[in-house]
N, C-alpha and C positions, 0 to 999 in steps of 0.2 A: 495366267498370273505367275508362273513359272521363272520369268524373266525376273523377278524380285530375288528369288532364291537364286537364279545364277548370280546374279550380280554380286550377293552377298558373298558368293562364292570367290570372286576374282578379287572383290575388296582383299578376302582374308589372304589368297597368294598375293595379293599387293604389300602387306603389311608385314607377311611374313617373308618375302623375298627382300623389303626393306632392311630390317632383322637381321637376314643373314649378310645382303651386300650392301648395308650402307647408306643406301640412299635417304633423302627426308623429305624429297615430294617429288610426285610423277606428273607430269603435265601431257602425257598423251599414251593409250592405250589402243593399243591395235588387235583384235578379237577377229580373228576365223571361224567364219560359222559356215553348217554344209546344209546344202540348200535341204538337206532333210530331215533338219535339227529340230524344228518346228519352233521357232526362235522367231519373235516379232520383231524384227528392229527397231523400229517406233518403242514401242514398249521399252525394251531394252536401253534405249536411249534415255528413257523418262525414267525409268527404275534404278541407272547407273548414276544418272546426275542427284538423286533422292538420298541413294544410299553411301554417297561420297561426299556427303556433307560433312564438316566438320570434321575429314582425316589428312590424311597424308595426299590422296587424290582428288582433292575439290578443287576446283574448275579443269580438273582436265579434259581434254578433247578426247570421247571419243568413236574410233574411225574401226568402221564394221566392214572385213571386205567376204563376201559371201562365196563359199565355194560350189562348183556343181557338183553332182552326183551322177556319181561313176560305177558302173555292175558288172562285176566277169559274168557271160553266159555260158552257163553248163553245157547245152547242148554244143554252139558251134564255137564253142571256145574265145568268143570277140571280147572286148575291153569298150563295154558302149556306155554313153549318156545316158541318163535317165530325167525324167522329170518328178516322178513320184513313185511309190513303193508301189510295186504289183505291174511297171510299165511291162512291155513286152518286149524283146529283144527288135531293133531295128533290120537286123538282118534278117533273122532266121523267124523272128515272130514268137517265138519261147517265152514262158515267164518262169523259166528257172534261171533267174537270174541271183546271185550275191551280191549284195553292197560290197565296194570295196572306199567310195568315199562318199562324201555328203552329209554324217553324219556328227562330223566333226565341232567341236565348239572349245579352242584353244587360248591363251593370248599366245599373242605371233609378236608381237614385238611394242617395246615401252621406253619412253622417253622420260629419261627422270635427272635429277640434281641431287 
């Protein structure tokens, strides 16, 4: 249920990026999430159109593009895929692996007047 509190969170850089530049309504929000964000899209879709009611962003579109997740491995030094935390190096078979992405949840880009 987390996706309610993110939203609320991107409402308020929506309102307050209006603020600074201007704008008086967004009609499309584009949101980066890493596949290891633990971020429902469904949800997030249902909780963003809830919480953008009656502002600056109501009926806007929006468009979730998902990122993967990516881990430097300690051992053999590679730059691999992952699908989930604890995977194991493709190469080498290691799980001393670092996030380096996937965990991400930004807006990427917004459409407004």
């Amino acid at each position: 249920m987390h996706e309610l509190s993110l939203c609320e969170g991107v409402l308020q850089i929506l309102e307050e990026q209006s603020r600074t530049l201007g704008f008086i309504r967004v009609h499309r929000v584009c949101l980066e999430i890493g596949a290891l964000a633990s971020v429902e899209p469904e949800a997030l879709r249902f909780h963003f159109d809830v919480v953008t009611q009656g502002t600056l962003a109501e009926g806007s579109h929006l468009e979730i593009v998902t990122m993967p997740a990516q881990a430097w491995c300690l051992p053999c030094g590679e730059k691999v895929s992952i699908g989930q935390y604890f995977d194991a190096c493709p190469q080498c078979r290691s799980r001393q692996l670092q996030v380096i992405a996937g965990e991400e949840l930004r807006i990427q880009q917004l459409e407004v007047e």
